[in-house]
Steps between C-alpha positions, in 0.01 A plus 500: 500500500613166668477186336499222748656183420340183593185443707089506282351836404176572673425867309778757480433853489781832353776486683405212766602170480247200508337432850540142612273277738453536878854348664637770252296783678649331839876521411395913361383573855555237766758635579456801612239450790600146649234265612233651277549178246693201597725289187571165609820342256708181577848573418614210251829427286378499140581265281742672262605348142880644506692276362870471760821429375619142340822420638665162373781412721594546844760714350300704366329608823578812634663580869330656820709796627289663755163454616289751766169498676282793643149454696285675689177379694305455139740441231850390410749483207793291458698611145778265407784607332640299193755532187208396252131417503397150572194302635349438796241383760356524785355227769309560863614297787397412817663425825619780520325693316712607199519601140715350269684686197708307240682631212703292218861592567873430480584609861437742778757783587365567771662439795248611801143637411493861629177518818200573399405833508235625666231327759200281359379227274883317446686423801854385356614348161795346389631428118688124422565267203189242558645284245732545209338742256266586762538827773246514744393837689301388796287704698368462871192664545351663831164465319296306245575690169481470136653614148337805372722500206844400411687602156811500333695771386766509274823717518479811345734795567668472838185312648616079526251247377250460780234321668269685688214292698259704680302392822168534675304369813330176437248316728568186680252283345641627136875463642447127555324412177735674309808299664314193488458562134873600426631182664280288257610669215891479592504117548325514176789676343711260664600686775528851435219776436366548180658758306223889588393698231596867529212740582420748231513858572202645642281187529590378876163619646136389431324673142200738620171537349530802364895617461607794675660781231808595480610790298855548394640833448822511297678834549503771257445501120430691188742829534551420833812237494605506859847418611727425207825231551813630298404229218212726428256195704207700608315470775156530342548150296645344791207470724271442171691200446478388891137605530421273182657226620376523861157540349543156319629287772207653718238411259687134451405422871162531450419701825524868403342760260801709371484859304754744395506845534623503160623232260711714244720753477204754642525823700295476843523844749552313866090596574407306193670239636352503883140596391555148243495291788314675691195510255578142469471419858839260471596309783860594483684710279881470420696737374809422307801740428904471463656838654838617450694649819819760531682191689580217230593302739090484623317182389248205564147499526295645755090574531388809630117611711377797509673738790295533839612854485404595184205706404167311499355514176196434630440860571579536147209273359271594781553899324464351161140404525497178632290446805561210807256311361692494186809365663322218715241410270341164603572541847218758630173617410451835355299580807835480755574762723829759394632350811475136407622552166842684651527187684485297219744692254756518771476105533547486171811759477630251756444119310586685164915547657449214703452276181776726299762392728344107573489470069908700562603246738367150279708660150786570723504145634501323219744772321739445747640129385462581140717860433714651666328809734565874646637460836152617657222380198221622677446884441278774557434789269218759397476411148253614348389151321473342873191737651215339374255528833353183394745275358792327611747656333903381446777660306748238386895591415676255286804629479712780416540613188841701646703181610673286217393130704084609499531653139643102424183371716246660331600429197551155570213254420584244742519755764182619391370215568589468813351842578197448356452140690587667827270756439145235421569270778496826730209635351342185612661473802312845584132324385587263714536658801219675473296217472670414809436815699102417398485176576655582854272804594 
């Protein structure tokens, strides 16, 4: 039995989680027939209450040794590389139209800004010492754009202290108002932008109605203890301890329902766990393990979809009593032709792997800054735990329990952290652009 976490009970019934209000029912099955409902969501930087670091002297402040941007025709990233965390902020200008990032530090090492890499929203950038104390990464853009979110991260293992500001499209009208507004607030800090508040993970985009669920399956349990690292670190309490922690910092943003598959040392056969979420009706489900490979020398983090290839389990629940109006329930009348209903399955066969590897691609992008990843992070395989016909499904490897630096990692609560970060902000990275594929149908 689920237990969700977060979000008002409305009745709950043996084995199925509480049923929220109407957005709820749009984020369950929206998605799989586009244009039948329509969510409309203004993306907006929430106002986080992280606290950043205090630094007391100039000498204090840490240097910039690299900086790098990527873009493409709707978003862009520029991470900045330092040798410890420090503050920031951030300041729209016009005339050309540009976006202005400053961090406290002792000096810039960098000698000549690699090119920005890819085509889009930035069009160059270029990193100097504005002032003693003060580095300055200043972007050119090719269109109005805004900060989705921008954090810091501190150094953990071989990942530097970071800054990692994220970009989206912006309109015009919102461009201007927002420079205008910047410029006021710098000559009222005597010259130089006011100092940004990080964003908190997970709580960049607008807080629905009712919150989409999110069920979180750690790997494993009971006599089951997965892979085992030469300490005797098992698996099996690994992803328990990510899962709980993810779970938390999910529920903290205040726009998702979250529920374990279990939350204890519990056996669960792989069907227990599909059938969970599927009985559930989650929006996404994540599965979280920490494998162990022949090569030691194998490591980093990479998310897996389900293989194209592999054999539809559909088929499977079709023979197992479960009828198409079963599967697309809420999207046709009992009275639909066998022809109609096909139809509809098939569509939803299809937006079930299309969101798998959208949901794939928003963890993997905000992964990628935080911990170090597998050469190629986004995999395919027929696990079992990924053929849900009606859920977008993901299968999440830490680590490897077989390679000294990821036994380290996991282990590691500031790495953890970093993880587990990584992971909310692309969960709701994912919500988000579904909102967005809505609104634009």
């Amino acid at each position: 039995m689920l237990r969700r976490v977060a979000g008002e009970s409305t009745g709950q019934t043996e084995g199925q989680v509480p049923v929220p209000n109407s957005v709820s029912a749009l984020w369950r099955s929206g998605r799989l027939l586009v244009g039948l409902l329509v969510m409309v969501s203004a993306l907006a930087v929430a106002a986080p209450t992280t606290a950043q670091t205090s630094l007391a002297s100039i000498d204090d402040y840490p240097d910039v040794v690299d900086a790098r941007v990527s873009t493409t025709a709707e978003r862009a990233r520029l991470i900045i590389d330092l040798t410890g965390p420090t503050e920031f902020a951030i300041a729209t200008l016009r005339d050309p139209d540009r976006i202005a990032i400053d961090v406290k530090a002792f000096e810039t090492k960098i000698l000549a800004p690699a090119d920005v890499a890819g085509d889009g929203i930035i069009k160059s950038f270029d990193v100097s010492m504005a002032e003693r104390g003060r580095a300055r990464t200043l972007l050119e853009l090719n269109v109005p754009a805004q900060v989705q979110q921008a954090y810091m991260l501190d150094a953990v293992a071989d990942q530097p202290a970071r800054l990692v500001v994220d970009f989206i499209l912006d309109t015009p009208e919102n461009f201007t108002s927002r420079a205008a507004a910047d410029l006021a607030a710098s000559l009222a800090n005597q010259g130089a932008p006011p100092p940004t508040p990080p964003t908190d993970p997970g709580t960049h985009g607008t807080v629905p109605e009712g919150r989409p669920l999110v069920v979180l399956d750690p790997g494993h349990g009971g006599i089951d203890n997965g892979a085992s690292a030469p300490n005797g670190v098992h698996e099996k309490n690994i992803t328990l301890t990510f899962a709980l922690q993810l779970q938390k910092v999910l529920v903290d943003s205040g726009r998702f329902d979250v529920a374990l598959t279990r939350e204890d040392d519990t056996y669960l056969t792989l069907n227990e766990r599909v059938d969970l979420a599927r009985r559930n009706r989650a929006n996404l489900f994540i599965s979280l393990h920490a494998d162990s490979f022949q090569d030691t020398a194998i490591r980093g983090a990479s998310v897996y979809t389900r293989d194209e290839n592999a054999t539809d389990i559909l088929d499977k629940v079709l023979a197992d009593g479960e009828n198409r109006y079963d599967i697309v329930a809420g999207f046709a009348v009992p009275q639909s032709p066998p022809e109609v209903m096909d139809i509809l399955v098939d569509l939803m066969r299809r937006e079930m792997r299309k969101s798998s590897f959208l949901a794939a691609e928003a963890l993997i992008h905000q992964l990628e800054p935080s911990v170090a990843m597998r050469r190629f992070p986004l995999r395919q395989a027929d696990f079992f735990v990924l053929q849900a016909p009606d859920v977008p499904s993901l299968l999440v490897e830490l680590g490897f329990l077989s390679n000294g630096g990821d036994i380290a990692n996991l282990q590691q609560s500031e790495w953890r952290d970093r993880v587990v970060d990584a992971l909310a902000r692309g969960v709701a990275d994912y919500f988000d652009k579904l909102q967005a594929e809505m609104v634009a149908e």
